[in-house]
DSSP file (Angstrom, degrees, kcal/mol; ACC not computed):
  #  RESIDUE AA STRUCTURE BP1 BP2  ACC     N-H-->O    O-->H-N    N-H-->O    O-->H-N    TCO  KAPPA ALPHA  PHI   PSI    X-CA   Y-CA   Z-CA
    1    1 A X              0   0    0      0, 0.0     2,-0.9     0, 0.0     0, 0.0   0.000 360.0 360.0 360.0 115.5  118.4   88.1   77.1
    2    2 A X        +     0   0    0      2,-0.0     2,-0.2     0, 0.0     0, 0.0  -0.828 360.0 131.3-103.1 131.7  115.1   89.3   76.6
    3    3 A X        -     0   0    0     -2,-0.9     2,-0.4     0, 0.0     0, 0.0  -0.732  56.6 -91.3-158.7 171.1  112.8   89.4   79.2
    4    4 A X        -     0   0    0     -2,-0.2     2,-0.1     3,-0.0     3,-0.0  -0.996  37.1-141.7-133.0 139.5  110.2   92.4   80.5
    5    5 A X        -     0   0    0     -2,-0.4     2,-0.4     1,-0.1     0, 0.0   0.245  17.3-115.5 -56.5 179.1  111.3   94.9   83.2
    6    6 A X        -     0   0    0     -2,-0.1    -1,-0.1     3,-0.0     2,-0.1  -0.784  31.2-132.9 -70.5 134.8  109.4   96.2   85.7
    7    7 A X     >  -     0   0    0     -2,-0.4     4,-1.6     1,-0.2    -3,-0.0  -0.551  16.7-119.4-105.7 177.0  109.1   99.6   85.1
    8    8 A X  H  > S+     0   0    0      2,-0.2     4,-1.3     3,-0.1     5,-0.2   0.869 122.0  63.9 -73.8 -40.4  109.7  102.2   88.4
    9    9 A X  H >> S+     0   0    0      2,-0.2     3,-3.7     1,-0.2     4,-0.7   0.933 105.4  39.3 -35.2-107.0  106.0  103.0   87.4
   10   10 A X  H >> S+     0   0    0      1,-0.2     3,-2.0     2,-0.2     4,-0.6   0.833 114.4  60.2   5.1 -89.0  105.0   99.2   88.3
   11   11 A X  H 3< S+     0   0    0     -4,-1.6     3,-0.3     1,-0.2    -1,-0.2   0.644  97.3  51.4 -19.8 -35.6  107.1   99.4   91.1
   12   12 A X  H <X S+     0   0    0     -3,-3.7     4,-0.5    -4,-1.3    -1,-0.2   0.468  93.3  67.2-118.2  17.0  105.8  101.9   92.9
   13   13 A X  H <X S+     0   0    0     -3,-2.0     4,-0.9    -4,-0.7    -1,-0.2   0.492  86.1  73.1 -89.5  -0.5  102.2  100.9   93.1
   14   14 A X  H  X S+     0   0    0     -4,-0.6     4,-0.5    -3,-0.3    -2,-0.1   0.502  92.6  67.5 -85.7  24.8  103.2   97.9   95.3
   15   15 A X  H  > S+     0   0    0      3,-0.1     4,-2.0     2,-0.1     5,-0.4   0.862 103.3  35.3 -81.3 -53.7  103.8  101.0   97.9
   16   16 A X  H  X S+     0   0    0     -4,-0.5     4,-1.3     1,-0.2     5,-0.2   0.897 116.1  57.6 -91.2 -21.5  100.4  102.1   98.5
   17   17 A X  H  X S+     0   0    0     -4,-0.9     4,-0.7     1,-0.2    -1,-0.2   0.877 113.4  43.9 -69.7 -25.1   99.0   98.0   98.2
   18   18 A X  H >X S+     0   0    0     -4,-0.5     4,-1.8    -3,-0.2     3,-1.1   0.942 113.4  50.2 -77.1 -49.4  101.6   97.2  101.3
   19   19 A X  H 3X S+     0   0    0     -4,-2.0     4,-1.3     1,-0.3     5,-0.4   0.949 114.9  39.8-101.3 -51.8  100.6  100.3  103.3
   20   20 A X  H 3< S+     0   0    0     -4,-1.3    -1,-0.3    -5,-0.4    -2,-0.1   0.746 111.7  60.1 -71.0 -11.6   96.6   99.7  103.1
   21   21 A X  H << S+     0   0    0     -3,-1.1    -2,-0.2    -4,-0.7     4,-0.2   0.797 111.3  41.8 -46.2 -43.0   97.4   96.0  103.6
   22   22 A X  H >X S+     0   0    0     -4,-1.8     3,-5.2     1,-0.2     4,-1.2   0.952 116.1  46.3 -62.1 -91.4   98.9   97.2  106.9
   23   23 A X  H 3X S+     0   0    0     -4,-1.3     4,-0.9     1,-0.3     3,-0.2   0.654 113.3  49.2 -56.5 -10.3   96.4   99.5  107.7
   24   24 A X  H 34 S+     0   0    0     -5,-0.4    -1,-0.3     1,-0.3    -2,-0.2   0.741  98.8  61.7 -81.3 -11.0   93.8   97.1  107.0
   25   25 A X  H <4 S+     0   0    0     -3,-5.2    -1,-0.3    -4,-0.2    -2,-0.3   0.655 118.3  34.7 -86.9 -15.0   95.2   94.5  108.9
   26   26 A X  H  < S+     0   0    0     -4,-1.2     4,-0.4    -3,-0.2    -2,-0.2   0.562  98.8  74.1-104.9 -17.6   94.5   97.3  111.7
   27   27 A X  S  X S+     0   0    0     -4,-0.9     4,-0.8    -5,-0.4    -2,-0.1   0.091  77.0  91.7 -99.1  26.9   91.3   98.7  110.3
   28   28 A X  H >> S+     0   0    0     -3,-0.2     4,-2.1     2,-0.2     3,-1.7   0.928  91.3  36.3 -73.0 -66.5   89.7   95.1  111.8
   29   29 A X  H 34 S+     0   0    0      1,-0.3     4,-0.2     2,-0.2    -2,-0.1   0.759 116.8  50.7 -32.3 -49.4   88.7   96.6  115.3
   30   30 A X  H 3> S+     0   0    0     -4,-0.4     4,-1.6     2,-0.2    -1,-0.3   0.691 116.7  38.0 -85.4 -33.3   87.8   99.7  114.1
   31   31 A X  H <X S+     0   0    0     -3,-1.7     4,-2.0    -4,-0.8    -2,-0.2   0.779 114.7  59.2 -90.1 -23.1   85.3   98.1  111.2
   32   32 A X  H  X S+     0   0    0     -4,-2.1     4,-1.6     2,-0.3    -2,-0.2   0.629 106.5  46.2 -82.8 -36.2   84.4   95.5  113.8
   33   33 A X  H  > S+     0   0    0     -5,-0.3     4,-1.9    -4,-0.2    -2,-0.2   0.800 114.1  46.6-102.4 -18.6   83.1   98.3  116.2
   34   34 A X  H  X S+     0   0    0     -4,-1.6     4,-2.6     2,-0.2    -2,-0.3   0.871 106.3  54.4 -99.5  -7.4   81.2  100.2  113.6
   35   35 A X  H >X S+     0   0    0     -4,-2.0     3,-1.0     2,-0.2     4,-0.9   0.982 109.7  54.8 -46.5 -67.6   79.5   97.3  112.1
   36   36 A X  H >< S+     0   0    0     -4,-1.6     3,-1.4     1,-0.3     4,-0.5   0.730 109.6  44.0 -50.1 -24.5   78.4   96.7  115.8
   37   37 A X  H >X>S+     0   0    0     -4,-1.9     4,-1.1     1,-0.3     5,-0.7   0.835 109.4  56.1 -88.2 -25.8   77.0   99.9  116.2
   38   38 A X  I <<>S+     0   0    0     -4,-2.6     5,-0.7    -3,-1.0    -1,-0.3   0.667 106.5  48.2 -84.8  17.1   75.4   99.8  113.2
   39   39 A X  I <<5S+     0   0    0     -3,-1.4    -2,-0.2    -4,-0.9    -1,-0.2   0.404 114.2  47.2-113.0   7.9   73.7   96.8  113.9
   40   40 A X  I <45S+     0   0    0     -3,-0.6    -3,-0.2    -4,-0.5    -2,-0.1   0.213 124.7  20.8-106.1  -8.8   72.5   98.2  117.7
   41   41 A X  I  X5S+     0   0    0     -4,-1.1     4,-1.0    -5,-0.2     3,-0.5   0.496 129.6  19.8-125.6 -66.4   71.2  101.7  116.6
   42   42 A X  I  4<S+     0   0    0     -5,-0.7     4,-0.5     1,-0.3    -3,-0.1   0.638 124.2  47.7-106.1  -6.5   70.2  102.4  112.9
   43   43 A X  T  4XS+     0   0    0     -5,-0.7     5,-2.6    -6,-0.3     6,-0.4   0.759 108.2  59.4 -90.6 -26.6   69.7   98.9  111.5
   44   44 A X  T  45S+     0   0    0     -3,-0.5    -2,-0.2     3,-0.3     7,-0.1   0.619 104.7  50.2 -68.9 -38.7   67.5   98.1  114.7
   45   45 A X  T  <5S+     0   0    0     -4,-1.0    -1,-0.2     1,-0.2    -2,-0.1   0.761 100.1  62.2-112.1   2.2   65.2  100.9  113.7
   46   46 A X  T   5S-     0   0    0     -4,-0.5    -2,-0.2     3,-0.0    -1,-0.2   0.496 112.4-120.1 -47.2 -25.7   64.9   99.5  110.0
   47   47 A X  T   5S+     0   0    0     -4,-0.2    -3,-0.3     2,-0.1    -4,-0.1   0.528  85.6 120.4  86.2   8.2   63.4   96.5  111.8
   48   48 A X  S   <S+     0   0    0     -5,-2.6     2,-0.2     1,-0.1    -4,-0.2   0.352  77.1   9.3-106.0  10.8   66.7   94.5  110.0
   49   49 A X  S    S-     0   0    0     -6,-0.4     2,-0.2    -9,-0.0    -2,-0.1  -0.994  73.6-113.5-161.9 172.2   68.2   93.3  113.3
   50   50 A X        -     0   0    0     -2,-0.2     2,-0.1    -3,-0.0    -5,-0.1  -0.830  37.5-113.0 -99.6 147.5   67.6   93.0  117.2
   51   51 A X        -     0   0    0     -2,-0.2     2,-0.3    -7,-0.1   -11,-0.1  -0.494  30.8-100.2 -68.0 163.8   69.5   94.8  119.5
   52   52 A X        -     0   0    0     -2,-0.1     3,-0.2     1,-0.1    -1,-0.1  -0.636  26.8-148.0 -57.2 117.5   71.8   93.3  121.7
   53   53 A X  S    S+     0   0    0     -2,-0.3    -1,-0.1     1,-0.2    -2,-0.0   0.517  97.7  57.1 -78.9   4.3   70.1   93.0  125.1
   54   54 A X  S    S+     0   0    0      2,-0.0     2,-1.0     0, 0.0    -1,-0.2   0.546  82.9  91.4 -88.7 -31.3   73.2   93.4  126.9
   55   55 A X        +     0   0    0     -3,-0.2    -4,-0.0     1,-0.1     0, 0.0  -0.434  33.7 136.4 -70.1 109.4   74.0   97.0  125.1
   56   56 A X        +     0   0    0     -2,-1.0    -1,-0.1     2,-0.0    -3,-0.0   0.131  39.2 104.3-136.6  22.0   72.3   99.3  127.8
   57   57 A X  S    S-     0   0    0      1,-0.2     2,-0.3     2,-0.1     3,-0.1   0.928  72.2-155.8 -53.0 -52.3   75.8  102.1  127.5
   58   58 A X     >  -     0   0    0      1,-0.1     4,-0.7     2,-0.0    -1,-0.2  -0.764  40.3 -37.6  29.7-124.5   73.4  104.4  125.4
   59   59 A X  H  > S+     0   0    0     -2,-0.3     4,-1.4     2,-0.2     3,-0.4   0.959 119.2  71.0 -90.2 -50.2   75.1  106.7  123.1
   60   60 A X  H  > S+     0   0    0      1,-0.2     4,-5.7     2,-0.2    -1,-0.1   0.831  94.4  59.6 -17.1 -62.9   78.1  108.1  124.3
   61   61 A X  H  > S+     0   0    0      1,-0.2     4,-1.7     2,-0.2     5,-0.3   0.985 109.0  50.6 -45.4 -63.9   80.1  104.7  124.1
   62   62 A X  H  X S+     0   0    0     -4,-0.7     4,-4.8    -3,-0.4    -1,-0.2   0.897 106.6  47.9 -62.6 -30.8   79.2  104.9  120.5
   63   63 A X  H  X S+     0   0    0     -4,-1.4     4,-1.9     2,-0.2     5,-0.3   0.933 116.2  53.8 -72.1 -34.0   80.4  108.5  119.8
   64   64 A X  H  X S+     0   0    0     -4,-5.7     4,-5.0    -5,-0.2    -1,-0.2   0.966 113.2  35.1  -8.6 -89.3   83.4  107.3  121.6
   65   65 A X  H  X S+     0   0    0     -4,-1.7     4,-1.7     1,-0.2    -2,-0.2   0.779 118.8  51.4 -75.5 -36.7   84.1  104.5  119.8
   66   66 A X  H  X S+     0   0    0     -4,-4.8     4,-3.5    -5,-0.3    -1,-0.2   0.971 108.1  60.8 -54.9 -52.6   82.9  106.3  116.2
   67   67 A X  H >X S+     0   0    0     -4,-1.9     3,-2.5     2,-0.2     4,-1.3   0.941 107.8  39.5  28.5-117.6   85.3  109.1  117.3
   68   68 A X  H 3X S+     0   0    0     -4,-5.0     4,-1.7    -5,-0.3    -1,-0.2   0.758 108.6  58.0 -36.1 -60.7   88.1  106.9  117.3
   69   69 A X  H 3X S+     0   0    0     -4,-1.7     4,-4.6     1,-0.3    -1,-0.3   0.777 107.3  58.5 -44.7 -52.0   86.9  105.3  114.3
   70   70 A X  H XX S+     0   0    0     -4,-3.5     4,-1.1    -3,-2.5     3,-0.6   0.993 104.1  44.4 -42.1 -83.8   87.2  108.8  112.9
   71   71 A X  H >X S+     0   0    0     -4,-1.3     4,-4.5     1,-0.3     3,-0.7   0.813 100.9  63.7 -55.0 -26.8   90.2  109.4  113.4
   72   72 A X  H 3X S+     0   0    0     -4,-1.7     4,-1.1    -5,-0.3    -1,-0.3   0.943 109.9  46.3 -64.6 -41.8   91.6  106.2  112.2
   73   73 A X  H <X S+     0   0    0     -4,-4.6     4,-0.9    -3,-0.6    -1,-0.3   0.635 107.2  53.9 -74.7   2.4   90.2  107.2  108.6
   74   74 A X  H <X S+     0   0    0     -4,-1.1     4,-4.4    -3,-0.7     5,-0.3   0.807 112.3  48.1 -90.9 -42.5   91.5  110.7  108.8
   75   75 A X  H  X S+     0   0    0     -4,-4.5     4,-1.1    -5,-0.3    -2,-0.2   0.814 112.8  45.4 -63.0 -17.8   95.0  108.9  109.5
   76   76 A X  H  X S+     0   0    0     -4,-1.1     4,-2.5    -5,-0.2    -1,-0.2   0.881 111.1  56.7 -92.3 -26.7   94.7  106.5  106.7
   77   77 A X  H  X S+     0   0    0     -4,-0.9     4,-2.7    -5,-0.2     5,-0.3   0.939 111.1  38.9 -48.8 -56.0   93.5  109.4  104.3
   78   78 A X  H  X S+     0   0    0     -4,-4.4     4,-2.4     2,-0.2    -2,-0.2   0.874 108.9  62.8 -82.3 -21.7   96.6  111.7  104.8
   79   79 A X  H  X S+     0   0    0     -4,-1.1     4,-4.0    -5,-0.3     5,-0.4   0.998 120.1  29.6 -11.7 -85.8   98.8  108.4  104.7
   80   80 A X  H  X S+     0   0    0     -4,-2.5     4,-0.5     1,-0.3    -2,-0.2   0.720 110.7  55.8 -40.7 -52.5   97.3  108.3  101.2
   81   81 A X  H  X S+     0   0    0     -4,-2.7     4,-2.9     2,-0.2     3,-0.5   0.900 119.0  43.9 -60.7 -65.0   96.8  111.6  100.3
   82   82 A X  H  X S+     0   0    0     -4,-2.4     4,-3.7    -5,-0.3    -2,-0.2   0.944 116.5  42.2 -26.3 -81.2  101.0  111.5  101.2
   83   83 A X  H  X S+     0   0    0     -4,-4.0     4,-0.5     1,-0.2    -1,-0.2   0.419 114.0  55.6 -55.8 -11.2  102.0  108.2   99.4
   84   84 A X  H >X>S+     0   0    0     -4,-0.5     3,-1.7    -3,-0.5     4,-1.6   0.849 114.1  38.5 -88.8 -76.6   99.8  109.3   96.5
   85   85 A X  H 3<5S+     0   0    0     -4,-2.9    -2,-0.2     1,-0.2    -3,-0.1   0.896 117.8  46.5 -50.3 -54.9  101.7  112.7   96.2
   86   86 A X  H 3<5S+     0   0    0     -4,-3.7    -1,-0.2     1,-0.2    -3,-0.1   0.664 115.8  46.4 -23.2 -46.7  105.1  111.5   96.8
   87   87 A X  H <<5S-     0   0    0     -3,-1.7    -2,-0.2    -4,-0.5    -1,-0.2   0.877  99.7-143.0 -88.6 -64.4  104.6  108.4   94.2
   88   88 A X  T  <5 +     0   0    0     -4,-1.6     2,-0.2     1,-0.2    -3,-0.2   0.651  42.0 160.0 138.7  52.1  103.3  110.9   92.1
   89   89 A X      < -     0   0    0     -5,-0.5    -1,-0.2    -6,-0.2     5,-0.1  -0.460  50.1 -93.9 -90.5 143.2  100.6  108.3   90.9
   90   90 A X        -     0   0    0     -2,-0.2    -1,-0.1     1,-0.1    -2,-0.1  -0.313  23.7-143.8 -43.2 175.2   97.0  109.5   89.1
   91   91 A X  S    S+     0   0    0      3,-0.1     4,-0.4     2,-0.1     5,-0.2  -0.072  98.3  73.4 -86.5  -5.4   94.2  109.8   91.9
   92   92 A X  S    S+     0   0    0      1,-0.2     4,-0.2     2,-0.1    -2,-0.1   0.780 119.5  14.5 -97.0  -9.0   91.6  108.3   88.9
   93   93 A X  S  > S+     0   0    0      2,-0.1     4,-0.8     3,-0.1    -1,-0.2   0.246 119.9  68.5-127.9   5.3   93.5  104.7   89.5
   94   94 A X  H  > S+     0   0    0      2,-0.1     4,-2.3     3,-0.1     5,-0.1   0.950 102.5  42.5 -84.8 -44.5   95.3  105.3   92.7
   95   95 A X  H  > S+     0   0    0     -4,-0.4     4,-2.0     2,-0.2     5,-0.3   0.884 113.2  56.9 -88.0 -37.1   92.2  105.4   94.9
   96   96 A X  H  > S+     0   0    0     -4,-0.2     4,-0.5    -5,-0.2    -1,-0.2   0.861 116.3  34.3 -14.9 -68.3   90.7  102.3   92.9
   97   97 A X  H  X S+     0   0    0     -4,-0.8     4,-0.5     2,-0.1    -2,-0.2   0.725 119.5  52.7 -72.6 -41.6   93.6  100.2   93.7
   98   98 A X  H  X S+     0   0    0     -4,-2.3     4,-0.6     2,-0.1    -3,-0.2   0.817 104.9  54.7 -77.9 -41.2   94.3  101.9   97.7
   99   99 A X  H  X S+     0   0    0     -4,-2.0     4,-2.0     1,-0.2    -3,-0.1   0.983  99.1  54.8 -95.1 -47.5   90.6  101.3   99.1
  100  100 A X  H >X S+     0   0    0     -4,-0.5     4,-1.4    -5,-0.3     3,-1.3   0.813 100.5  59.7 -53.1 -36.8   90.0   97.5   98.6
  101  101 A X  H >< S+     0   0    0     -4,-0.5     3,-1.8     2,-0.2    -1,-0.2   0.871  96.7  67.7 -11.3 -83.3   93.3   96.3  100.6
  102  102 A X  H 3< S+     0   0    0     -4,-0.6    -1,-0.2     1,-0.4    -2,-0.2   0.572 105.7  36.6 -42.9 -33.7   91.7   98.1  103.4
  103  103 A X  H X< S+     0   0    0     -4,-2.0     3,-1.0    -3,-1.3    -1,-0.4   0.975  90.2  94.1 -79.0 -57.3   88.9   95.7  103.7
  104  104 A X  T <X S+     0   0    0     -3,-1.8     4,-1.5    -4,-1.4    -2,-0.2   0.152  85.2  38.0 -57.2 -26.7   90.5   93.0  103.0
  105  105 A X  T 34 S+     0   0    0     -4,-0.2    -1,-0.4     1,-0.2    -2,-0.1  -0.083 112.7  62.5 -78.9  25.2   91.5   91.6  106.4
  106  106 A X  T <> S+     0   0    0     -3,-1.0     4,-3.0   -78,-0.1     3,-0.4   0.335 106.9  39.1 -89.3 -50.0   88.3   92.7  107.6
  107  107 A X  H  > S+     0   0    0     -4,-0.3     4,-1.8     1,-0.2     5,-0.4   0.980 113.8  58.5 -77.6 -38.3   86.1   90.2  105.1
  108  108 A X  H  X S+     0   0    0     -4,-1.5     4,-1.0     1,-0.3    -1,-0.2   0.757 107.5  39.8 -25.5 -48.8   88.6   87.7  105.7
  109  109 A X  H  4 S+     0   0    0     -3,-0.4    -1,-0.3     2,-0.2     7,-0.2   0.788 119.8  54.8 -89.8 -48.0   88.0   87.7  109.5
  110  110 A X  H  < S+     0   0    0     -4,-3.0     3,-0.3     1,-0.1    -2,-0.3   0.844 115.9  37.8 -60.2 -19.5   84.1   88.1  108.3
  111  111 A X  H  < S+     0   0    0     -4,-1.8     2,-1.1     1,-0.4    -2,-0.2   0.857 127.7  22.9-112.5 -75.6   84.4   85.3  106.4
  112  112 A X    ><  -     0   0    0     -4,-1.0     3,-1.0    -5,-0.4    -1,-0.4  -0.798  66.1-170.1-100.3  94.2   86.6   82.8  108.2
  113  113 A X  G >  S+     0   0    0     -2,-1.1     3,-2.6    -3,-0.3     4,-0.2   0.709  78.5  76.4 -31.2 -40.7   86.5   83.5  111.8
  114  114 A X  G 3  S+     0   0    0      1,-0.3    -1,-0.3    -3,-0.2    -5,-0.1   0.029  82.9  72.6 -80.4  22.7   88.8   81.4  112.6
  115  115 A X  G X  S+     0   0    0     -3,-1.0     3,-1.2    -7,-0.1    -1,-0.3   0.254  77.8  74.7  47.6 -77.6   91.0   84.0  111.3
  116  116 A X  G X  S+     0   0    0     -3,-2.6     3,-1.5     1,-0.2    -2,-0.2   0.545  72.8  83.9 -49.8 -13.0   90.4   86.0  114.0
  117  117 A X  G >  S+     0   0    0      1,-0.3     3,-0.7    -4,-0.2    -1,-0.2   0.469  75.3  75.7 -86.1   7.8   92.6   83.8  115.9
  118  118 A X  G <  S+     0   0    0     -3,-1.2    -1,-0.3     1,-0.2    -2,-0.1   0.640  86.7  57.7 -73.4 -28.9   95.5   85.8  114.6
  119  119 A X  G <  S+     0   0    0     -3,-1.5     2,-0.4     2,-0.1    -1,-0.2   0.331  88.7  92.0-100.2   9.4   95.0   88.6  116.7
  120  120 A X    <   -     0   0    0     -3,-0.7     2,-0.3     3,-0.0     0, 0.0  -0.897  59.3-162.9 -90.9 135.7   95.3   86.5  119.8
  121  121 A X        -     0   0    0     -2,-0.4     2,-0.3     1,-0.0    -2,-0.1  -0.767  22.5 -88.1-125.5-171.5   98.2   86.3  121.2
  122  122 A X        -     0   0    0     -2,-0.3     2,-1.1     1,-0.1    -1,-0.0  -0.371  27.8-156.8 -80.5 132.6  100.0   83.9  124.0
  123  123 A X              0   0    0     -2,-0.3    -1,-0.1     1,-0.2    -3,-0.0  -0.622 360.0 360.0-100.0  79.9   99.7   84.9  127.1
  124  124 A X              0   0    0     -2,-1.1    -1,-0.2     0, 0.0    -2,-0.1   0.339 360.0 360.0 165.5 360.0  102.5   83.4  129.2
């Protein structure tokens, strides 16, 4: 029977395409809070949006919430940085292949809101 294999090679890039699916499916909140902020501080003083008239925190709240934001890319880096060495896959096509996943639930949820409704869940 002749047919074509899958090589282990093959195989083992659907590792790092599951694991930045996950973490993108997580990086929504976190991309969600730094769009808002950039669209209450540095885009606001482009003239290329209004602030929110509700946002009166000042800064802090955002170094918070960047902060956090922080760390969540430091985690997803050495994740990578791991699953890269381990796999023992280039970096000139690994990082190519790894970053767009990471959006992808994010434009998704940008893009069809109704989407979003995935991350509610039932309360009762």
């Amino acid at each position: 029977m002749t047919g074509t294999v899958a090589s282990p090679k093959r195989i083992a890039w659907l590792a790092p395409l599951a694991v930045n699916v996950l973490f993108g499916y997580f990086a929504v909140f976190p991309l969600s809070l730094v769009w808002y902020y950039l669209t209450n501080s540095p885009l606001v003083a482009l003239g290329l949006t209004e602030r929110d008239p509700t946002d009166n925190d000042g800064i802090l709240g955002y170094l918070i919430v960047l902060g956090g934001v922080g760390l969540f890319i430091a985690l997803w880096a050495v994740v990578n940085l791991a699953l890269r060495a381990l796999l023992r896959l280039p970096a000139r096509s690994y990082w190519p292949v790894s970053v767009p996943p990471l959006f992808g639930p994010f434009i998704l949820t940008w893009m069809f809101p109704a989407a979003y409704d995935l991350w509610k869940m039932p309360l009762g």
